[in-house]
C-alpha positions as CSV (number, residue, x, y, z in Angstrom):
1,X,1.6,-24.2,-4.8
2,X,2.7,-24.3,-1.2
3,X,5.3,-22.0,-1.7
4,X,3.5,-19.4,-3.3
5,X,1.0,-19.3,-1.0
6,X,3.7,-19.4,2.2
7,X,5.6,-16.5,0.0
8,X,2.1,-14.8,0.3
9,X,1.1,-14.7,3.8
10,X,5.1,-13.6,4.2
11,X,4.0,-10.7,2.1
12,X,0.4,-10.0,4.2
13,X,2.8,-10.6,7.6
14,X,4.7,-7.5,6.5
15,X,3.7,-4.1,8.5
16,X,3.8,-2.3,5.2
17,X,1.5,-4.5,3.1
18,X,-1.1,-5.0,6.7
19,X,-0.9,-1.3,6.7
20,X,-1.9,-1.5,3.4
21,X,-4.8,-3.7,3.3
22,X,-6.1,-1.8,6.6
23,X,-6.3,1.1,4.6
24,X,-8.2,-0.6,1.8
25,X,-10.7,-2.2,4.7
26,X,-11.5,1.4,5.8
27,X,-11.8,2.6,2.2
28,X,-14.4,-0.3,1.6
29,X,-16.2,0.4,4.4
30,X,-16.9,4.1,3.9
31,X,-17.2,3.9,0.2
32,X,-20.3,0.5,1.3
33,X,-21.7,2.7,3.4
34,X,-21.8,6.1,1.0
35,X,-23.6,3.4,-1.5
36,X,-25.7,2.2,0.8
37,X,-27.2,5.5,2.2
38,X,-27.6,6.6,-1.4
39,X,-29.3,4.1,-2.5
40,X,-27.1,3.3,-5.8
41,X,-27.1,0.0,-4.9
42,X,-30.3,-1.0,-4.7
43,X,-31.8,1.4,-7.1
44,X,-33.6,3.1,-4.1
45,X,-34.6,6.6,-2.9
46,X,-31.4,9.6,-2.0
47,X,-30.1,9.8,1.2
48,X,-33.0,12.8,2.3
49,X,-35.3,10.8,1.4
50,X,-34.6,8.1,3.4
51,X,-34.3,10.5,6.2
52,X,-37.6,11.7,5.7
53,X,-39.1,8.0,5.8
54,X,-37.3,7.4,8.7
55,X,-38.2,11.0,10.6
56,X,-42.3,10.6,9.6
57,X,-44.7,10.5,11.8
58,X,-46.6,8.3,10.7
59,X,-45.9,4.9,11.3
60,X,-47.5,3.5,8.5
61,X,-45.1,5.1,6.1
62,X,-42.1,3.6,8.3
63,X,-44.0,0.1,7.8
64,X,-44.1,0.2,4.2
65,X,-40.5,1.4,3.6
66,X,-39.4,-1.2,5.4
67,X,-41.6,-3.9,3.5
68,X,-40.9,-2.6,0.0
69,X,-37.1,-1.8,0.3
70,X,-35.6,-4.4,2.9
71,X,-32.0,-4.3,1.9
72,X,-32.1,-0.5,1.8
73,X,-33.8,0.2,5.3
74,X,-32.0,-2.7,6.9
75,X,-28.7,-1.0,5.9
76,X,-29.5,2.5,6.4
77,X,-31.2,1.8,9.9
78,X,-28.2,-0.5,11.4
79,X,-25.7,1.9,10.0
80,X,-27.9,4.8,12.2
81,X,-27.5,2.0,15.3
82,X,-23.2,1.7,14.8
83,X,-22.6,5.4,14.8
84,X,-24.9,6.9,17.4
85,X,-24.4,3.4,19.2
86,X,-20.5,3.9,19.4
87,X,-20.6,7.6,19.9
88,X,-22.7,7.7,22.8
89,X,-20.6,4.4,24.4
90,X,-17.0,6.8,23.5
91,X,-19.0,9.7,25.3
92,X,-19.8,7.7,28.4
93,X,-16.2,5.9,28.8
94,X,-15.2,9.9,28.9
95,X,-12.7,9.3,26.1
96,X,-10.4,12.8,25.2
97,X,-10.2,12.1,21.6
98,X,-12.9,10.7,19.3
99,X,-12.1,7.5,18.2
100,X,-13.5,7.6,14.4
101,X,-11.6,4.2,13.3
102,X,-13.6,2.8,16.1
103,X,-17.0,3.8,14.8
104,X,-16.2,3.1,11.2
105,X,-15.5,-0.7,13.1
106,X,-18.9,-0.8,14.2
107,X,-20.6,0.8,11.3
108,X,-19.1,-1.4,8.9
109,X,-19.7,-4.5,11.7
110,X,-23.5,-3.7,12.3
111,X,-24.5,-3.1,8.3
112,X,-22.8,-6.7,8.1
113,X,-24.7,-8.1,10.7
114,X,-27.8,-6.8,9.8
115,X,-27.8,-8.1,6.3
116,X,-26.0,-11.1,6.8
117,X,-27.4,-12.6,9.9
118,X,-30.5,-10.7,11.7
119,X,-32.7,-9.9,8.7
120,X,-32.3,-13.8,7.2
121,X,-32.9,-15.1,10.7
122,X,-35.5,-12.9,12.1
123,X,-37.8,-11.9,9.0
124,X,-37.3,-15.5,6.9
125,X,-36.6,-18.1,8.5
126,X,-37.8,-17.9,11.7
127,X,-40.9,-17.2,10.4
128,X,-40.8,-20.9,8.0
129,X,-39.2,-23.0,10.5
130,X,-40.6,-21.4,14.0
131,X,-43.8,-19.6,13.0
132,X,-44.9,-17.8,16.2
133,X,-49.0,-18.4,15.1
134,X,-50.5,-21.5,13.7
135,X,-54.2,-21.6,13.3
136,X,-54.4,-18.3,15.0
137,X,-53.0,-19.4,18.0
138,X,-49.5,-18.9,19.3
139,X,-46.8,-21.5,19.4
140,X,-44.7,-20.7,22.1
141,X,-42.8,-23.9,21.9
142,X,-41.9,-22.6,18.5
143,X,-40.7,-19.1,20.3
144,X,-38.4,-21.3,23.6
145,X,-36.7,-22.9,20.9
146,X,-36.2,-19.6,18.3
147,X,-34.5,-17.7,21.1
148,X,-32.5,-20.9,22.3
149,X,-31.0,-21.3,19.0
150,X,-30.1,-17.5,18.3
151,X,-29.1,-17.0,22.0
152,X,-27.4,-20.2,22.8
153,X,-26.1,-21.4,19.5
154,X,-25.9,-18.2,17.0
155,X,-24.9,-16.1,19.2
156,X,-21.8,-18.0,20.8
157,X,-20.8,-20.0,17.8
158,X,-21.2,-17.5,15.0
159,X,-21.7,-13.9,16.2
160,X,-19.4,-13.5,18.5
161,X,-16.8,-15.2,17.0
162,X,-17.2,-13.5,13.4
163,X,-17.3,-10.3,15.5
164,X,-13.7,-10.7,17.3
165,X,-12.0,-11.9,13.7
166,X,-13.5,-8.5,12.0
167,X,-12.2,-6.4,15.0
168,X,-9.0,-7.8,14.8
169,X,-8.8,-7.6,11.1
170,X,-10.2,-4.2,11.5
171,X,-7.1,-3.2,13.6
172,X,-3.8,-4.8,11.4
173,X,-4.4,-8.4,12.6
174,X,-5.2,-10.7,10.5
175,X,-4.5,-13.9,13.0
176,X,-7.2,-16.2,13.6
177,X,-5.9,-18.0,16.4
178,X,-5.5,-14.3,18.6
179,X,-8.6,-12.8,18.2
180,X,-10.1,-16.5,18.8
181,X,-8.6,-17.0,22.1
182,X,-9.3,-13.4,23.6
183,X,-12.6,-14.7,22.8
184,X,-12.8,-17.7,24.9
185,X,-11.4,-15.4,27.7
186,X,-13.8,-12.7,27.7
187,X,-16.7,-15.3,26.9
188,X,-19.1,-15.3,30.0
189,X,-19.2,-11.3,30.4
190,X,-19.9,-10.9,26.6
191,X,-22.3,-14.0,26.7
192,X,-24.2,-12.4,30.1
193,X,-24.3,-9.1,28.4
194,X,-25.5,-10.4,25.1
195,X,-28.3,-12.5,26.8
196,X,-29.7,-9.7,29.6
197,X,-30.3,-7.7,26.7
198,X,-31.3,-9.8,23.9
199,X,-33.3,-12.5,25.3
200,X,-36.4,-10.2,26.2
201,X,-36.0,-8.1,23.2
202,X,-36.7,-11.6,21.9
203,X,-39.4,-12.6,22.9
204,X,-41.1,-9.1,22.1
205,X,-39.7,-9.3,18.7
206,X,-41.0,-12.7,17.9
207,X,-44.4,-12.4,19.2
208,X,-45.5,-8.7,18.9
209,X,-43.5,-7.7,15.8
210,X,-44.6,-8.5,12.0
211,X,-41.5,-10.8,10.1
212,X,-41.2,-7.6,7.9
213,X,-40.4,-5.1,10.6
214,X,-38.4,-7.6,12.9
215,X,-35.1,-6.8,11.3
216,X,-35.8,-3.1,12.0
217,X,-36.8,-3.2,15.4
218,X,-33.6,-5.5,16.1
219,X,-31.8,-2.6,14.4
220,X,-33.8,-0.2,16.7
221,X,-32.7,-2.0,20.0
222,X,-29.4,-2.5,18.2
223,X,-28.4,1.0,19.1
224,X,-28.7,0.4,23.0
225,X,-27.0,-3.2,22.7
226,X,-23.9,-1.5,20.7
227,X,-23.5,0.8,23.2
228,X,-23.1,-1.7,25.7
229,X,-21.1,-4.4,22.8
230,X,-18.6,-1.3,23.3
231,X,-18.6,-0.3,26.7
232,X,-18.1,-4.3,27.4
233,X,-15.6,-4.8,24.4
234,X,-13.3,-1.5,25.4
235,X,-13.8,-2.2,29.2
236,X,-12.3,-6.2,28.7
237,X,-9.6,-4.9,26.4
238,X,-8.5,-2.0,28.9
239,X,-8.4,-5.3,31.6
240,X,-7.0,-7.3,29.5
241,X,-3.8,-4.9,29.0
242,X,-3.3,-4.4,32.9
């Protein structure tokens, strides 16, 4: 058993076979995405349709789409916040070329996050274990110790490093232990940027925002924190190489 699975990761080491699987990652990730947006998946409306729920102008139609098809507006909204986030961020760093492995990156990285980790945390159980009203009044012990945990325990021990093992997967590399330590490098910028950002989006979230509609309005400010996730991420890397 130990030598097959040593003659393995020989095999995954080689630059033809990680050239290989990188090429399946991107194929994944753009044939998730084309599912997703269609609605296949999920059984759920075509892709103009969701545009025309998301471009309404009434609010109340938003509301309800969001409600009654939660894995389908979570994905289609935080794919929205990875493309226009990254575009925007590759406009301001004044890049010559487009970068469209890049995006795909942070496409594939925010539908992830957004079903994975912010909808199950901000619309379930957040609202079971830290419910922001009890008895009709608000509990803002409950809301101190909601945005501890996902700032200051989440955020630092799950997010972040998930995030630098999926870029560096993303890219050919499919080390732990590099993608790890240019984590605990770049820690306190990321962490800094993370919290400016996130900890007064918050606190709105949590005690203005219905459970239902959290996850979208996380996926709303999502697009201004992946512009700076990529201005921060590109701008340490560029150090980094000096």
């Amino acid at each position: 058993l130990v030598q097959k699975v040593s003659r393995r990761l020989d095999q995954l080491t080689r630059p033809g076979t990680r050239r290989e699987m990188r090429a399946h990652l991107w194929a994944s990730s753009a044939i998730a995405t084309l599912i997703t947006l269609s609605g296949v998946h999920y059984g759920a409306a075509t892709p103009l349709k969701v545009a025309g729920t998301l471009l309404s102008p009434n609010p109340l139609h938003i509301s309800q789409w969001i409600a009654n098809k939660p894995h389908q507006s979570t994905l289609a909204i935080y794919t929205l916040r990875g493309l226009v986030g990254d575009v925007v961020a590759q406009r301001m760093e004044g890049r010559r070329s487009f970068d469209i492995r890049r995006t795909a990156t942070y496409i594939t990285w925010c539908d992830l996050v957004g079903e994975l980790y912010t909808r199950p945390w901000v619309s379930i159980l957040c609202p079971r274990w830290f419910p922001t009203f009890v008895d009709g009044t608000i509990r803002w012990q409950n809301v101190v110790c909601a945005l501890a945990l996902d700032n200051f325990v989440l955020a630092p021990c799950i997010y972040y490093p998930a995030f630098y093992l999926f870029k560096s997967a993303a890219g050919g590399c499919f080390s732990v232990r590099t993608p790890l330590q240019q984590y605990r490098k770049e820690f306190w910028p990321q962490m800094k940027a993370l919290w400016s950002l996130w900890i007064p989006a918050g606190l709105i979230n949590l005690t203005m925002i219905p459970p239902p509609s959290r996850a979208a309005f996380n996926g709303a400010v999502g697009l201004i924190w992946v512009v700076i996730l990529s201005l921060v991420t590109n701008s340490l890397s560029i150090t980094g190489q000096l």
